[in-house]
C-alpha positions in Angstrom: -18.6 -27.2 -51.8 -17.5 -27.9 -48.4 -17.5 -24.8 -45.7 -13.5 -24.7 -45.4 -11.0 -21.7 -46.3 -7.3 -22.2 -46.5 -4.5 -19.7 -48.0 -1.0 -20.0 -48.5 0.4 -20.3 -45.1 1.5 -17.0 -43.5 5.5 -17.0 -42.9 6.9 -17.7 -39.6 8.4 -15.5 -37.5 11.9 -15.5 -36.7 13.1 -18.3 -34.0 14.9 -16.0 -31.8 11.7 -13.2 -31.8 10.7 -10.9 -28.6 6.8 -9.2 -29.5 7.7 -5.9 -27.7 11.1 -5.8 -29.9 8.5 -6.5 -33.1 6.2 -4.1 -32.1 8.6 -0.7 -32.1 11.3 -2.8 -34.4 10.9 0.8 -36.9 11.7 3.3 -33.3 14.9 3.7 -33.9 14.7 4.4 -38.0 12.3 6.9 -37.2 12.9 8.1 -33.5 11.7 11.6 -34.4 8.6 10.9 -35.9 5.5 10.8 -33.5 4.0 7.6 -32.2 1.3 8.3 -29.5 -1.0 11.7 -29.5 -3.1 11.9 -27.0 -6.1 14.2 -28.2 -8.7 16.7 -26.7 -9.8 20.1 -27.5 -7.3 22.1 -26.3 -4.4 20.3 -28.0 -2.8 17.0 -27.9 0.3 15.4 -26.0 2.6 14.2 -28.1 5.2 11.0 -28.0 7.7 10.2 -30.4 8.8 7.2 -31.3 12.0 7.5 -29.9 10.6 7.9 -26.3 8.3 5.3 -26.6 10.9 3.2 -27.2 13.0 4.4 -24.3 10.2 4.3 -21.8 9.6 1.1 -22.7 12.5 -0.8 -22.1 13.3 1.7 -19.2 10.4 -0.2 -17.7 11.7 -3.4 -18.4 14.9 -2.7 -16.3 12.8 -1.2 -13.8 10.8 -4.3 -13.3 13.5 -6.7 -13.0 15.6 -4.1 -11.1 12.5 -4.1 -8.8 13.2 -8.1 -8.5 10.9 -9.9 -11.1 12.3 -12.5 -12.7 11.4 -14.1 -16.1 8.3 -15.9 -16.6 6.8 -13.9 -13.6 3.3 -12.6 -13.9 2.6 -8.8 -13.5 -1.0 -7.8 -12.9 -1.6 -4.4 -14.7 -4.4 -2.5 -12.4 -4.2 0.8 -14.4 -6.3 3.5 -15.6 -6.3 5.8 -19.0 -2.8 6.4 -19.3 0.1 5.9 -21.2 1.5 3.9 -18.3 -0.8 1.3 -19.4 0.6 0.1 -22.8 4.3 1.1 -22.2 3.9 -1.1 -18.6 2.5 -3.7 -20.9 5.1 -3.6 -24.1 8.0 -3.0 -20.8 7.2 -6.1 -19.3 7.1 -8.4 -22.5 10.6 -6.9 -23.3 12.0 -8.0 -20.1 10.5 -11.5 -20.2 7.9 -10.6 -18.3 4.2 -11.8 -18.7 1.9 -8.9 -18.4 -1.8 -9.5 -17.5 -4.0 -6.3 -18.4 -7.2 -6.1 -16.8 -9.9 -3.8 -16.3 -10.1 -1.0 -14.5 -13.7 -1.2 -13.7 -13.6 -4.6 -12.1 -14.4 -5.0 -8.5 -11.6 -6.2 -5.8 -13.8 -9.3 -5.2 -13.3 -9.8 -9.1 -10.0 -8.6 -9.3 -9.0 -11.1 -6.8 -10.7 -14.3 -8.1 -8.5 -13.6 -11.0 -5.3 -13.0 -9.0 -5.8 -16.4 -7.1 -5.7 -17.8 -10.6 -2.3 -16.4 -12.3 -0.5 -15.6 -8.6 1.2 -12.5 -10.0 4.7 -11.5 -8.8 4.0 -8.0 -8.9 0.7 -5.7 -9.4 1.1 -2.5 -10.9 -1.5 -0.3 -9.7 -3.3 3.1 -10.4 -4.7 5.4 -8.3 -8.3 4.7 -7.1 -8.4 1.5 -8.7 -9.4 -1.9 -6.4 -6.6 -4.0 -6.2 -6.8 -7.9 -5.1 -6.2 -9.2 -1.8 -2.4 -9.7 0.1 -0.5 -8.8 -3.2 3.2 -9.9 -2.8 4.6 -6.5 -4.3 2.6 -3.2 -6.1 4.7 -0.9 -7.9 2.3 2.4 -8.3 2.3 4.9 -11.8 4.9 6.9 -10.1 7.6 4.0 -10.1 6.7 3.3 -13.5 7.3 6.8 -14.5 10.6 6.8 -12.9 11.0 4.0 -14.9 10.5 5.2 -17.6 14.2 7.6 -17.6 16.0 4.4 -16.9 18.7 2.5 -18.9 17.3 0.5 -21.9 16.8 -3.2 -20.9 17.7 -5.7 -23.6 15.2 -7.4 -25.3 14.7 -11.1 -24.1 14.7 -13.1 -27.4 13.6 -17.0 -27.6 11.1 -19.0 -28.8 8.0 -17.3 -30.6 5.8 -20.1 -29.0 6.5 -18.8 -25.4 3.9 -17.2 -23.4 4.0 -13.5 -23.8 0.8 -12.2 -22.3 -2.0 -13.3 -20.4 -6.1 -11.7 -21.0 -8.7 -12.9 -19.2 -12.2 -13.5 -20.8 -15.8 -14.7 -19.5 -15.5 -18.5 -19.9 -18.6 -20.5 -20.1 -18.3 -22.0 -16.9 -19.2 -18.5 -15.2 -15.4 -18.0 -14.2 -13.4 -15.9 -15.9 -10.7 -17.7 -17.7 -6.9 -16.4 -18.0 -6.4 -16.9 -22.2 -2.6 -17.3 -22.7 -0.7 -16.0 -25.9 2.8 -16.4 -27.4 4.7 -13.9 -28.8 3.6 -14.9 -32.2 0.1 -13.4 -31.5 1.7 -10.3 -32.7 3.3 -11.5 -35.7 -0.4 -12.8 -36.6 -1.5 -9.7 -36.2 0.3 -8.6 -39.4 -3.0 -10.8 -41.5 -5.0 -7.6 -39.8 -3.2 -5.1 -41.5 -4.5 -5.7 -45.1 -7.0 -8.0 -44.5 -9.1 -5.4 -42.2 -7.7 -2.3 -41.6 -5.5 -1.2 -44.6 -2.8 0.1 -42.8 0.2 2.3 -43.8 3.1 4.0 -42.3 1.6 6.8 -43.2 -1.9 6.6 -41.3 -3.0 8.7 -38.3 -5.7 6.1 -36.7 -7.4 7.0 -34.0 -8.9 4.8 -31.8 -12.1 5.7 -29.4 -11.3 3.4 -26.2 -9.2 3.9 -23.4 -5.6 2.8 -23.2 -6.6 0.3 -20.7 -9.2 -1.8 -23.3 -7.4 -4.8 -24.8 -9.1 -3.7 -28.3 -7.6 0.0 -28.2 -4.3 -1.7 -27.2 -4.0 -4.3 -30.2 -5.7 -2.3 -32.9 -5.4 1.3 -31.9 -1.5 1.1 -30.7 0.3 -1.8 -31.3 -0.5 -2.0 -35.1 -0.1 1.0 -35.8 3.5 1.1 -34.0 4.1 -2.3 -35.4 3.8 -0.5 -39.4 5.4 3.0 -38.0 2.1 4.8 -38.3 0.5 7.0 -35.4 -1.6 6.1 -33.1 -4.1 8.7 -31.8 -6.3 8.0 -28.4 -9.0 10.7 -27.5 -8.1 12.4 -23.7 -9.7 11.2 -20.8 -13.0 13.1 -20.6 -13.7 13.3 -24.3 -16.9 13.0 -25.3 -18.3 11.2 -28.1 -19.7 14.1 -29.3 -16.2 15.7 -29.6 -15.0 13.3 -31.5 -15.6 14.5 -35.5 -13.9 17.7 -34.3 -10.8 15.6 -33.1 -11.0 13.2 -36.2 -10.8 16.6 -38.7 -9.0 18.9 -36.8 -5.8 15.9 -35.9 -6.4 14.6 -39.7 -7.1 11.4 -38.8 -7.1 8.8 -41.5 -8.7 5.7 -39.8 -11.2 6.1 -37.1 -11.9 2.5 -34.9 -14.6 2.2 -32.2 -17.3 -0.3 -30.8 -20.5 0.0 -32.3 -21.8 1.8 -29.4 -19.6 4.6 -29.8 -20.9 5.4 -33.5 -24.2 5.7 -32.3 -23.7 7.7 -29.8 -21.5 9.8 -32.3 -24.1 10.4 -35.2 -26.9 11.1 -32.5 -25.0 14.7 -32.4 -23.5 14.9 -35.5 -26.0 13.6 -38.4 -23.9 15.1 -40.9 -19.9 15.0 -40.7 -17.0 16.8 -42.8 -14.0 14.5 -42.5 -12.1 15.3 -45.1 -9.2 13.2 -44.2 -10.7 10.4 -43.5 -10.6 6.9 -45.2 -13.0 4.6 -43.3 -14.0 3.6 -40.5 -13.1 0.0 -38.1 -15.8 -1.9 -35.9 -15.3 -4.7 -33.6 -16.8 -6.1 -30.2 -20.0 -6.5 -31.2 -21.8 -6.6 -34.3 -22.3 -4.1 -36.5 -26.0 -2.9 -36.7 -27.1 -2.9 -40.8 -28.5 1.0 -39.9 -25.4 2.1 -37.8 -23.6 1.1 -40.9 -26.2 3.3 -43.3 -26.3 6.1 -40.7 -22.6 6.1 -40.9 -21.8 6.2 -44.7 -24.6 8.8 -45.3 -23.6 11.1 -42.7 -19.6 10.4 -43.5 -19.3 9.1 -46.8 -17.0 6.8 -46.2 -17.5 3.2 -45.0 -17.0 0.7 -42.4 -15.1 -2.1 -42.5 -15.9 -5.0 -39.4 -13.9 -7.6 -38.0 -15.3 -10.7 -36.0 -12.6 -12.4 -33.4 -12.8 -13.5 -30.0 -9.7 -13.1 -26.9 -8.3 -16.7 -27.7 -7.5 -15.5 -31.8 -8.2 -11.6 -31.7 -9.6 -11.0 -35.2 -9.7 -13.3 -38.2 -12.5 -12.8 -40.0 -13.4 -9.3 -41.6 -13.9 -6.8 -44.1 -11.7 -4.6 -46.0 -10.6 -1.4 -48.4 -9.7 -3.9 -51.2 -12.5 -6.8 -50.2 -15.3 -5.6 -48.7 -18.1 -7.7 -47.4 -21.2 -8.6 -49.6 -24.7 -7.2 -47.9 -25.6 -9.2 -44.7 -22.2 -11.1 -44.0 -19.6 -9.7 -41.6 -16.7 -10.5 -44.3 -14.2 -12.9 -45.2 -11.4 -15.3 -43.6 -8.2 -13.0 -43.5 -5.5 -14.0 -46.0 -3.0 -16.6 -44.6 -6.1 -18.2 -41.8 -7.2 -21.9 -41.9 -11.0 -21.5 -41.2 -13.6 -23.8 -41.6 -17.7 -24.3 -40.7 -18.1 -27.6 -38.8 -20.9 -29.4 -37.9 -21.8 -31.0 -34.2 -19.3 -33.7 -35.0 -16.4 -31.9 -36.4 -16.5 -31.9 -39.8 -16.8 -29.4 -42.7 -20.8 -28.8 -43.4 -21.5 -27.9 -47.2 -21.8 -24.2 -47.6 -24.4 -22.6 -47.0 -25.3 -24.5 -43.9 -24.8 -23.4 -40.4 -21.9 -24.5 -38.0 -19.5 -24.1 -35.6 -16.8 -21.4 -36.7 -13.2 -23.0 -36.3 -9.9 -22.3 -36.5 -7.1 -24.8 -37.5 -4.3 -25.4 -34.6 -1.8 -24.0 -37.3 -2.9 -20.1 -37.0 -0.2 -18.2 -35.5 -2.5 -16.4 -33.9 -4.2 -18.8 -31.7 -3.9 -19.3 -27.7 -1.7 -21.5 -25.5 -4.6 -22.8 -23.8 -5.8 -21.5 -20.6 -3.9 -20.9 -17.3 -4.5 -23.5 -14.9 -7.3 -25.3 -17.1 -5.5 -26.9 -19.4 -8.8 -29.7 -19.5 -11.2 -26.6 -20.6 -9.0 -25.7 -22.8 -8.6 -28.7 -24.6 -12.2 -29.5 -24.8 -12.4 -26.2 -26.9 -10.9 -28.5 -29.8 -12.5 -31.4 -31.9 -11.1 -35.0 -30.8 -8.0 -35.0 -33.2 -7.2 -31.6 -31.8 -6.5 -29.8 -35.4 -9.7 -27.5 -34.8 -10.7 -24.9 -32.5 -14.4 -24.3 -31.9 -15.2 -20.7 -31.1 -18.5 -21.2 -30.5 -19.8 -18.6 -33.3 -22.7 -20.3 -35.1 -22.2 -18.8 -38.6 -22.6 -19.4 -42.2 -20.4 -19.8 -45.3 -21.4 -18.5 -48.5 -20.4 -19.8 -51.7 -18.2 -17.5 -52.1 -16.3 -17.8 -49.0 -17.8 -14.7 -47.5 -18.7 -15.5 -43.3 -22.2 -14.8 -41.9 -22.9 -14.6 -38.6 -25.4 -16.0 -36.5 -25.1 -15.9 -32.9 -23.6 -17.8 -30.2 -23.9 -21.4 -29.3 -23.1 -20.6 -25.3 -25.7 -17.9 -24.5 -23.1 -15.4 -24.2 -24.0 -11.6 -24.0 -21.9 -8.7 -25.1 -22.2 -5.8 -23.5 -20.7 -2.6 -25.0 -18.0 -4.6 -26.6 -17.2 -6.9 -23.7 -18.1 -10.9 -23.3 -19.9 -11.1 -20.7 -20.9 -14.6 -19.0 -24.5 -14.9 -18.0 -23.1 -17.2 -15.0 -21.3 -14.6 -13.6 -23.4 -12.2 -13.5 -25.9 -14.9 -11.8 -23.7 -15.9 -9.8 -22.8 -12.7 -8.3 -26.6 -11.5 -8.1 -28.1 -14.5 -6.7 -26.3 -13.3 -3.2 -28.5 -10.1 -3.0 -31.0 -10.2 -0.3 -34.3 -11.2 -1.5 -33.6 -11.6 -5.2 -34.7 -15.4 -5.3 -33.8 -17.1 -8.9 -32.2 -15.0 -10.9 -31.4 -15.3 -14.9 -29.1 -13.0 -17.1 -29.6 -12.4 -20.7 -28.5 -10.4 -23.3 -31.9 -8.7 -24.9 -32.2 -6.5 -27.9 -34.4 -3.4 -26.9 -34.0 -1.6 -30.4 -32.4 -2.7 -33.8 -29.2 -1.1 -32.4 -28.9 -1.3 -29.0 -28.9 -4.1 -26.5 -28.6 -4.8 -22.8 -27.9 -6.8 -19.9 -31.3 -7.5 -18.3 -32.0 -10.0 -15.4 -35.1 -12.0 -14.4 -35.8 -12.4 -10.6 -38.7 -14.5 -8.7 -37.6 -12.8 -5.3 -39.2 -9.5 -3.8 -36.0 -7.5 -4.3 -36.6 -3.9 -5.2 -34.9 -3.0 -8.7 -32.9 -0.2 -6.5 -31.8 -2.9 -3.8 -30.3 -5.2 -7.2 -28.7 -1.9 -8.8 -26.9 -1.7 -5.5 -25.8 -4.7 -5.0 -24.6 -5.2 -8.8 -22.5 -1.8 -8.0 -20.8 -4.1 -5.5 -20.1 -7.1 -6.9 -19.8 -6.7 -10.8 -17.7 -4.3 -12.7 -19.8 -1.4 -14.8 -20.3 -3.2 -17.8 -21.7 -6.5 -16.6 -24.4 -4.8 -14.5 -27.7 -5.7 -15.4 -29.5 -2.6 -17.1 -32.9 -4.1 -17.4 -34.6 -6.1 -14.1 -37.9 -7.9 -14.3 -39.8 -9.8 -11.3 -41.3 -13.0 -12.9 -43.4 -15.4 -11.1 -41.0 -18.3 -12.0 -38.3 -18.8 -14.8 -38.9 -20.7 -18.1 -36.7 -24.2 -18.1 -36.2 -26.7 -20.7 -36.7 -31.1 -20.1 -33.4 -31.0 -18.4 -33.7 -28.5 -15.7 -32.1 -25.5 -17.2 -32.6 -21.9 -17.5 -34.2 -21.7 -20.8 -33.1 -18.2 -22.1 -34.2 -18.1 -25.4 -37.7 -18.7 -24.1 -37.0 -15.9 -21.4 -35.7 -13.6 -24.5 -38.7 -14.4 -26.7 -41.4 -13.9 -24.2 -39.6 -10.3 -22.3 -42.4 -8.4 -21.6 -42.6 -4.7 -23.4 -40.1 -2.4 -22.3 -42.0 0.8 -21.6 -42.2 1.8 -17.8 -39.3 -1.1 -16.6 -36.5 1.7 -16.0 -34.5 0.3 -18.4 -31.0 2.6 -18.1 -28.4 3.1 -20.5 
């Protein structure tokens, strides 16, 4: 049997369709009931869905009252606020095309990316670095006068039109702005059965910040999208804090990275949630004894999800299908998947491949903004399959498991993370000489960001100058002088050699 899964297709959406209109389409059924609580110890601030709604197409007049036009790019710069997803659900009313972006990136990152999408307006936080010359900035106290303004009318039109814009570590060591129609959302809807089991009436609560593009899909929009309540931990909060947040605010579904469950049971090895139905993980994989640390201490599972910025998710686990032992779970209900091999075609199951997704999935990107040519090579030569560069197998059964990346890739903390960008940005430091970035495992659960050098630089002098030029999580945790670095016949960095042959850990300030 061939490695190839294809359900009934999913329905379209409608051909006049806005995804901010889709997203709080129950607000006005159920204007009193609450939306958004934002959660710490001392109580939680509440939002109903009624002033969601109204702060959100408040925004949307504001912007256009502020002279945006349709089609016009607006670079979010924002911290952990609300501001954040009611700037981004505003603008896509209006016609806009939000961008959201990271608040720990640097203003030399920031502005590589702003040369690439030439944003009409930035909307900017306090404290947080803005690109260079930008033609207008509207601050978090316009948008909060916003907020209080006259209801803009959704703009309704094609599903297929670009809605939103998220950038993501390409390949090529240059971050690449992924492009999505406002039928990512309707796509979305596969999600809510096939991996979290969603109701109206679930309180999920969802461990990032409002300004991750994760928290904002899964741990607001969906929620919103079914009329359930999202619930986002206060700035500040502490993983440790969280079990008494999860039982005290009766959460129902709790979703985090990987990361964020370790950190969790390392305080709490036993937990009373009596509330609580699962658990959600995405990001990264999902460590085998995170997951058994997990159950035991909770007893309740995890269900994962595997996806990537140009489909979100589209492969995971779930209440009513949960994954067999060793797989990461199965191809969401309504998706056209399939294994290929090196020349594009279905590989028997069992054998390893390229995971794909067909052109058709509602879900998929545009293409990318201003590389339309990188874009396109992402697909196979007929252009009915996208190549996501998972390495993966298919069982018999149809369950996915996964195996890595074909593209050297790291993940750190949840993020993609080029290895060319961070070269590229450490190569300038002063004395640092060759320089090689991989991502290396340092326990079954944890992994890091670790360069190689040939250069005399002091590990100090590369922290430094990685606090300059790279945002948080791309910095290197891990640096290591080596005489020279391993290379294949061709010439290039060879990192699976350079991963295989790390020296031990102990005693290389490694830093977490």
């Amino acid at each position: 049997m061939l490695s190839i899964h294809q359900s009934s297709l999913f329905a379209p959406p409608p051909a006049a369709f806005n995804m901010a209109a889709h997203v709080l389409a129950h607000a006005d059924r159920i204007s009193d009931r609450s939306a958004l609580q934002i959660v710490g110890p001392s109580g939680a601030e509440r939002w109903s869905f009624g002033r969601l709604a109204g702060a959100v197409r408040g925004t949307g007049t504001g912007l256009l009252k502020a002279g945006l036009v349709p089609g016009d790019r607006v670079l979010l710069r924002l911290g952990n606020t609300p501001e954040f997803p009611i700037a981004f659900l505003g603008a896509i009313a209006a016609g806009l095309v939000p961008v959201p972006t990271s608040a720990q990136l640097t203003a030399e990152e920031i502005t590589k990316m702003a040369v690439q999408i030439a944003p009409g307006a930035v909307v900017a936080g306090d404290g947080i670095s803005l690109p260079d010359n930008p033609l207008m900035i509207l601050t978090e106290a316009d948008l909060r006068g916003f907020e209080a303004l006259p209801p803009c009318d959704y703009q309704l039109g094609s599903p297929d039109r670009l809605a939103y814009i998220v950038f993501t570590s390409g390949t090529s060591g240059s971050a690449r702005a992924v492009c999505h129609a406002h039928r990512a959302i309707w796509a979305r809807q596969m999600m809510h059965d096939g991996w979290y089991g969603l109701r109206s009436s679930d309180r999920l609560l969802h461990a990032g910040a409002f300004n991750w593009t994760y928290t904002l899909g899964t741990g607001l929009m969906d929620p919103w999208t079914v009329g359930a309540t999202a619930l986002i931990p206060a700035p500040g909060v502490d993983p440790a804090m969280l079990p008494l947040l999860l039982r005290r605010f009766d959460v129902t579904i709790f979703a985090a990275v990987p990361g964020v469950y370790r950190q969790l049971l390392k305080h709490h090895p036993t937990l009373n949630l009596p509330r609580l139905r699962h658990g959600l993980s995405a990001g990264e994989a999902l460590p085998a004894l995170t997951r058994r640390h997990w159950t035991d201490a909770s007893g309740t599972p995890i269900f994962e999800a595997l996806g990537m910025s140009e489909c979100s998710t589209f492969i995971s686990s779930c209440p009513t299908h949960p994954a067999p032992e060793g797989t990461m779970g199965w191809p969401q209900a309504g998706r056209h998947v399939a294994v290929l091999s090196p020349e594009g075609v279905p590989v028997p199951r069992g054998e390893p491949g390229d995971l794909s997704v067909h052109c058709s999935d509602p879900g998929l990107f545009l293409g990318y903004w201003g590389a339309e040519a990188e874009a396109r090579a992402k697909f196979t030569a007929d252009g009915q399959w996208f190549r996501t560069g998972d390495i993966v197998t298919m069982t018999e059964a149809g369950a996915i498991t996964y195996q890595g990346r074909d593209d050297d890739m790291m993940n750190a903390g949840g993020f993609r993370v080029s290895p060319l960008e961070v070269e590229a940005a450490m190569v300038t430091c002063p004395n640092a000489g060759e320089v090689a970035a991989i991502e290396l495992r340092i326990s079954e659960e944890t992994s890091l960001v670790a360069l190689a050098h040939t250069g005399p630089a002091s590990e100090e002098a590369l922290s430094a100058h990685a606090a300059a030029h790279l945002a948080r999580y791309k910095q290197p945790r891990i640096y290591r002088q080596f005489p020279a670095l391993p290379r294949n016949r061709n010439g290039k960095i060879d990192r699976k050699t350079l991963r295989n042959t790390w020296p031990e850990l102990a005693g290389n300030g490694a830093s977490q």
